[in-house]
C-alpha positions as CSV (number, residue, x, y, z in Angstrom):
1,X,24.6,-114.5,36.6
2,X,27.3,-115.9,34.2
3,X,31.0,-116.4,35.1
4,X,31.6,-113.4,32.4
5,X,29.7,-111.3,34.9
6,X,32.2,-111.7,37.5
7,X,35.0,-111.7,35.3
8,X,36.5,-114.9,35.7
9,X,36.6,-115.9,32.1
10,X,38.6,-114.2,29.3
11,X,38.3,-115.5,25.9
12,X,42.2,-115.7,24.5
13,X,41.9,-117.1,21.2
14,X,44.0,-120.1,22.0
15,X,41.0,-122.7,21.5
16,X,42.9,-125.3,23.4
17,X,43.6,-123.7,26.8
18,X,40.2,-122.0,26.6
19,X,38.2,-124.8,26.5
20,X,40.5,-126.8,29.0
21,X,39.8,-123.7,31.6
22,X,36.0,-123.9,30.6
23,X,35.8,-127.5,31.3
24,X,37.8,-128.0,34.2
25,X,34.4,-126.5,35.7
26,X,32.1,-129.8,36.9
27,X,29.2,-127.6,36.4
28,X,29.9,-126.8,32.8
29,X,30.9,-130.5,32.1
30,X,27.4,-131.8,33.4
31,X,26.1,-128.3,31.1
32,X,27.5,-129.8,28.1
33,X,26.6,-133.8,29.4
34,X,22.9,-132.5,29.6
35,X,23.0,-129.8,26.7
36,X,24.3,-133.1,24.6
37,X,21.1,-135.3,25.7
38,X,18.7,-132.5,25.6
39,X,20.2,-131.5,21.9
40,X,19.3,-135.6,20.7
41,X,15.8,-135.9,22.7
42,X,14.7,-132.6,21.0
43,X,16.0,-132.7,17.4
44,X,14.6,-136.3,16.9
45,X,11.3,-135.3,18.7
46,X,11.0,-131.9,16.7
47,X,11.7,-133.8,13.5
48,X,8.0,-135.6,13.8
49,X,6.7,-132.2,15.2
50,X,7.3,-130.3,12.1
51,X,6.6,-133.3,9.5
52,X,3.0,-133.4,11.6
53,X,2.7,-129.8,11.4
54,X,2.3,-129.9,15.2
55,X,4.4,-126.6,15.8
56,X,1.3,-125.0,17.5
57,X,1.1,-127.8,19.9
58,X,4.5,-128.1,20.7
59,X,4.1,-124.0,21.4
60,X,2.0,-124.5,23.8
61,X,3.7,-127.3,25.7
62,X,6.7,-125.3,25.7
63,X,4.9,-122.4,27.0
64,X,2.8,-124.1,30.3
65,X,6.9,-125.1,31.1
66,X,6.8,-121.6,32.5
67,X,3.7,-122.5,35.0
68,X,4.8,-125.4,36.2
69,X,8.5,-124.8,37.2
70,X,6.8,-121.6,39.1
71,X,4.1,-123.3,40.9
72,X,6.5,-126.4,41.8
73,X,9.2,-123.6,43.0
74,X,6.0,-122.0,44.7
75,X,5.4,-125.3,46.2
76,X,9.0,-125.5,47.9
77,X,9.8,-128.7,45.3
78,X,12.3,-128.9,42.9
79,X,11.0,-127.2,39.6
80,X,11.7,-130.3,37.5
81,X,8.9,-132.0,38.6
82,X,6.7,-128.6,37.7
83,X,8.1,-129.4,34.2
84,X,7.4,-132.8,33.9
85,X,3.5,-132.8,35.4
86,X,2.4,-129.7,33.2
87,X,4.3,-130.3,30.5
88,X,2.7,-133.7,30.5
89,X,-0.5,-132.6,31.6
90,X,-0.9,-130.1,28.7
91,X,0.0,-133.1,26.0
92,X,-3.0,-135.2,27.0
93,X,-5.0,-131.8,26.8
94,X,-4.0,-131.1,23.5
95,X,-4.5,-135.1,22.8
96,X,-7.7,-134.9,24.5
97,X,-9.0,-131.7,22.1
98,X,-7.5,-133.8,19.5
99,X,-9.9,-136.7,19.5
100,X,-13.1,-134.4,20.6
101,X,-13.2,-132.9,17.4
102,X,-13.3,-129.7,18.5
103,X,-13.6,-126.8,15.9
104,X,-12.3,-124.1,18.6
105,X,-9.6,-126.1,19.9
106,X,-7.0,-123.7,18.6
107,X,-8.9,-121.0,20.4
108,X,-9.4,-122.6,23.2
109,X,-5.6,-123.8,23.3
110,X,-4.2,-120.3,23.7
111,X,-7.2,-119.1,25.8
112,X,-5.3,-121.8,28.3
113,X,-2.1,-120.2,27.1
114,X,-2.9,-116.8,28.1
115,X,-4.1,-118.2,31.6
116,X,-1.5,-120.4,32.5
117,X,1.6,-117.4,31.7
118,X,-0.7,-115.5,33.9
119,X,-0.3,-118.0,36.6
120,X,3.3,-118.6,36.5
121,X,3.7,-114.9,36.6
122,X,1.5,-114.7,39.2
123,X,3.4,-118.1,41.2
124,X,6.7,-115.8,41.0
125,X,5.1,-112.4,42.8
126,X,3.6,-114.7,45.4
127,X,7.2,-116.7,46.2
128,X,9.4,-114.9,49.4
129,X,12.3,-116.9,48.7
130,X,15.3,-116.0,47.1
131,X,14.8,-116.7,43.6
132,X,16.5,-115.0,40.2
133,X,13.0,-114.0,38.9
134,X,11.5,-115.3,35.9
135,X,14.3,-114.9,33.5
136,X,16.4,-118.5,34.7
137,X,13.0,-120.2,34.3
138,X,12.3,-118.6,30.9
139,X,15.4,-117.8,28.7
140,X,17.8,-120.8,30.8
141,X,21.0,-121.2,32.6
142,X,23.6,-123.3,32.3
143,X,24.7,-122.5,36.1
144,X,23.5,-125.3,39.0
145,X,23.3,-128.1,36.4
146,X,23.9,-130.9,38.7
147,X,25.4,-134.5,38.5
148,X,22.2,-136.3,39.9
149,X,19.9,-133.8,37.0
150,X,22.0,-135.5,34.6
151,X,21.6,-138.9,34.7
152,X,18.0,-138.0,35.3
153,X,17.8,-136.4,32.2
154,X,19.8,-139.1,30.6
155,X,17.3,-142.0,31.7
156,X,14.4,-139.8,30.7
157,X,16.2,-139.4,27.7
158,X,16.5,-143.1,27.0
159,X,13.0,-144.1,27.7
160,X,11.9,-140.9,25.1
161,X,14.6,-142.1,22.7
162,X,13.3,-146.5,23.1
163,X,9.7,-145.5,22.6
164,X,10.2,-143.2,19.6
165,X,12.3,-146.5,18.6
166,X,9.1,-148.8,18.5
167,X,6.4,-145.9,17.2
168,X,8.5,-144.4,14.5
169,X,8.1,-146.8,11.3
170,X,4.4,-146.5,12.3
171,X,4.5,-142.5,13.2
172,X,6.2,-142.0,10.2
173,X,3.7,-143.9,8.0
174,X,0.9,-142.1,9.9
175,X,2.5,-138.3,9.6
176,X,2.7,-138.7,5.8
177,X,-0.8,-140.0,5.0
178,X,-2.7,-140.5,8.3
179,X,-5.9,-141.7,5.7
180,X,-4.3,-144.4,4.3
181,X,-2.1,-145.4,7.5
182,X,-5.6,-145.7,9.6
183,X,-6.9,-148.2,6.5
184,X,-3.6,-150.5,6.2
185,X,-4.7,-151.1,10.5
186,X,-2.3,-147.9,11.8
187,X,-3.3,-147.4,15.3
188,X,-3.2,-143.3,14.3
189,X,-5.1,-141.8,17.1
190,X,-3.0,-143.7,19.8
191,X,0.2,-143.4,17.8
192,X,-1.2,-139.7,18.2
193,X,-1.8,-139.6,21.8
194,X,1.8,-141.2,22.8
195,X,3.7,-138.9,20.7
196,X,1.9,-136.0,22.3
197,X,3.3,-137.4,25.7
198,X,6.7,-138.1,24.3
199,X,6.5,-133.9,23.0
200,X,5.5,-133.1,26.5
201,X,8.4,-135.0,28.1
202,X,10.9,-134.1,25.6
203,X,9.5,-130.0,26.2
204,X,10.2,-130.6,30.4
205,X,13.6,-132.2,29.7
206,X,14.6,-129.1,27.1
207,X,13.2,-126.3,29.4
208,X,15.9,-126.8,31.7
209,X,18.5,-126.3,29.1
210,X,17.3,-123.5,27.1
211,X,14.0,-121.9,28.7
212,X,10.6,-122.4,28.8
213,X,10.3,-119.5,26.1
214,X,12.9,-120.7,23.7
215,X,12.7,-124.4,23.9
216,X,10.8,-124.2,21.3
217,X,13.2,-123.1,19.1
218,X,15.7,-125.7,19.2
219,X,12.9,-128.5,19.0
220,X,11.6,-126.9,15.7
221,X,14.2,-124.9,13.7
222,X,16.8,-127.9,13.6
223,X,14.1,-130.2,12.3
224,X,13.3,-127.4,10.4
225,X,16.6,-126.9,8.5
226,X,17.3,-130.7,8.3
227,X,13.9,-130.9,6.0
228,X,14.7,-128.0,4.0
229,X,18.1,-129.8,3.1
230,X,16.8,-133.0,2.9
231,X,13.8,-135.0,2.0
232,X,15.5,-138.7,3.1
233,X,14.0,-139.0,6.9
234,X,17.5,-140.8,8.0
235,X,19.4,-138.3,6.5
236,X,17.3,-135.7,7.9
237,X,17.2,-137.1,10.9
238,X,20.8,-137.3,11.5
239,X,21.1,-133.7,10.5
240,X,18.3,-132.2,12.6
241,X,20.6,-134.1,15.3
242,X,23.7,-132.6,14.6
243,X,22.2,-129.1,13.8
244,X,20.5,-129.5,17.5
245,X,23.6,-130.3,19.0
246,X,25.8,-128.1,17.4
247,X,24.1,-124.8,18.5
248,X,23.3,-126.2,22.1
249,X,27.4,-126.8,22.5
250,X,28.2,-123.9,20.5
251,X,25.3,-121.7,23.1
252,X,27.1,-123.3,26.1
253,X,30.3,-121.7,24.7
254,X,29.3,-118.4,24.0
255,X,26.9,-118.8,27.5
256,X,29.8,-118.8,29.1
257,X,32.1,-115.9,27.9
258,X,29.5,-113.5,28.3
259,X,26.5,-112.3,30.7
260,X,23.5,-113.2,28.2
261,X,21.2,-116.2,28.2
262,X,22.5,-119.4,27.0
263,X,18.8,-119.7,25.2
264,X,19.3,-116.2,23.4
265,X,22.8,-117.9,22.1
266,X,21.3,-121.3,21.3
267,X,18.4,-119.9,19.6
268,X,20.0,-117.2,17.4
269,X,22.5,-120.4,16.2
270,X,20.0,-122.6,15.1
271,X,18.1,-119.6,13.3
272,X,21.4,-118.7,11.3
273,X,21.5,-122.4,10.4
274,X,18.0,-122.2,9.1
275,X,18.6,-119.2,7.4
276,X,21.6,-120.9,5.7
277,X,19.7,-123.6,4.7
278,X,16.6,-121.6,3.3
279,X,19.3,-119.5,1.2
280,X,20.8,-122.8,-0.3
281,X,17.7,-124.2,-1.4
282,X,16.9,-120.9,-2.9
283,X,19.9,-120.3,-4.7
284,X,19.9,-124.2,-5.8
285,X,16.2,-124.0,-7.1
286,X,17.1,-120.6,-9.1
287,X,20.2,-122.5,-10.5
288,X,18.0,-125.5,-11.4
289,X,15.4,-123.8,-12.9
290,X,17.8,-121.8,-15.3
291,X,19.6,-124.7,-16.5
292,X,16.2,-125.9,-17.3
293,X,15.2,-122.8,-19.3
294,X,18.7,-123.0,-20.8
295,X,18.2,-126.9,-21.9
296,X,14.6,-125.9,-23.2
297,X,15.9,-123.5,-25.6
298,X,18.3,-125.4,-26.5
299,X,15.9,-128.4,-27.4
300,X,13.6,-125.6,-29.2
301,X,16.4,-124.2,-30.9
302,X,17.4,-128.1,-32.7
């Protein structure tokens, strides 16, 4: 339940009060502290996920989030830790089907997809407590967001942040051209295996945010539009950042003037970005490719 739901909030149209009422909230300050660092981790970790065309992977990390916070619930433990161990866990799978050469491994990937939703369901029938139900765990909340899961997502966020620091000349060498990266001495395969961890850990830290379901989203559509845009990585970098961070603050803010999921309003941001984006670089190749035709027959025509 949101704070719209109970019919605290109001939005006036006078930006400046409104936001002083929203955050005169602790909880919605630490929403926007964490929303900020979970915004950073997953733009900059989504940026390498879609230049390695690892969208499937990240998928299905997102997906055993669901599992994990259930069972962990289940268990009578917080549910961060159930994001952290499966999330986690199904990285070094995914590493670990990775280096086997398996031919089914898609297949076999969402055959363990299919299973573990199946558990997470079945984790939330078996728990007697009083719990929401599976849509806080899936689609997100902003509400509860303590102090002490802040700073813990802030020092996971800086470790995440410091190793992607030290692999990402290397990473980046080794998502363009893994062939020739592995021949100049690239360490590909564990360059491989640690940024699998780092998706997994990034995917825990997100889910708390937006959802198990939809953390996907604002890992991959940022990125996403930033690469449409832009073909410099620090460029598109900085804009998969501020794309990421931008819907999550903007989510928060519509999150809390109405009774939806905050990952409904995150998600359906970031999308209209990409859309955006996809309709600039349309209209800009149809406007280069007349000038073009234009300048051809121009030359013909001398």
């Amino acid at each position: 339940m949101t704070l719209a739901e109970t019919g605290a909030p109001a939005w006036s149209w006078n930006l400046l009060s409104d936001f002083q009422e929203m955050w005169s909230y602790p909880f919605m300050v630490n929403a926007f502290r964490a929303g900020a660092v979970v915004a950073v981790v997953s733009a900059l970790v989504g940026w390498f996920v879609v230049l390695r065309r690892q969208t499937f992977a990240a998928h299905t990390v997102s997906l055993v989030a669901f599992p994990g916070a259930a069972g962990a619930v289940l268990l009578g433990v917080s549910a961060v830790y159930g994001y952290f161990t499966l999330c986690v866990a199904a990285a070094l799978v995914i590493a670990a089907l990775r280096g086997g050469g398996d031919h089914h491994e898609s297949a076999l990937t969402g055959t363990v997809q299919a299973f573990l939703m199946a558990s997470g369901f079945l984790f939330i029938a078996l728990y007697r407590g009083l719990l929401e139900g599976p849509q806080t765990i899936l689609f997100g909340t902003f509400l509860g967001i303590t102090p002490s899961q802040v700073t813990i997502l802030m020092a996971v966020g800086a470790v995440v942040l410091a190793v992607l620091a030290v692999i990402g000349r290397p990473l980046l060498f080794a998502s363009i051209d893994p062939r020739v990266a592995a021949g100049r001495g690239v360490p590909v395969r564990a360059l491989s295996v640690v940024f699998l961890v780092l998706l997994g850990v990034a995917t825990a830290e997100a889910s708390q945010i937006t959802g198990t379901l939809l953390v996907f989203a604002l890992m991959v559509i940022p990125a996403a539009t930033a690469q449409l845009l832009t073909a410099r990585p620090a460029l598109s970098l900085a804009l998969a950042v501020l794309m990421a961070f931008a819907a999550t603050w903007l989510g928060l803010t519509a999150a809390y003037y109405s009774p939806y999921p905050l990952g409904f309003f995150v998600t359906s941001i970031a999308f209209a970005g990409y859309l955006l984006a996809l309709g600039w670089r349309s209209l800009h190749a149809l406007l280069a490719s007349r000038i073009g035709a234009r300048l051809t027959s121009a030359q013909v025509g001398a």
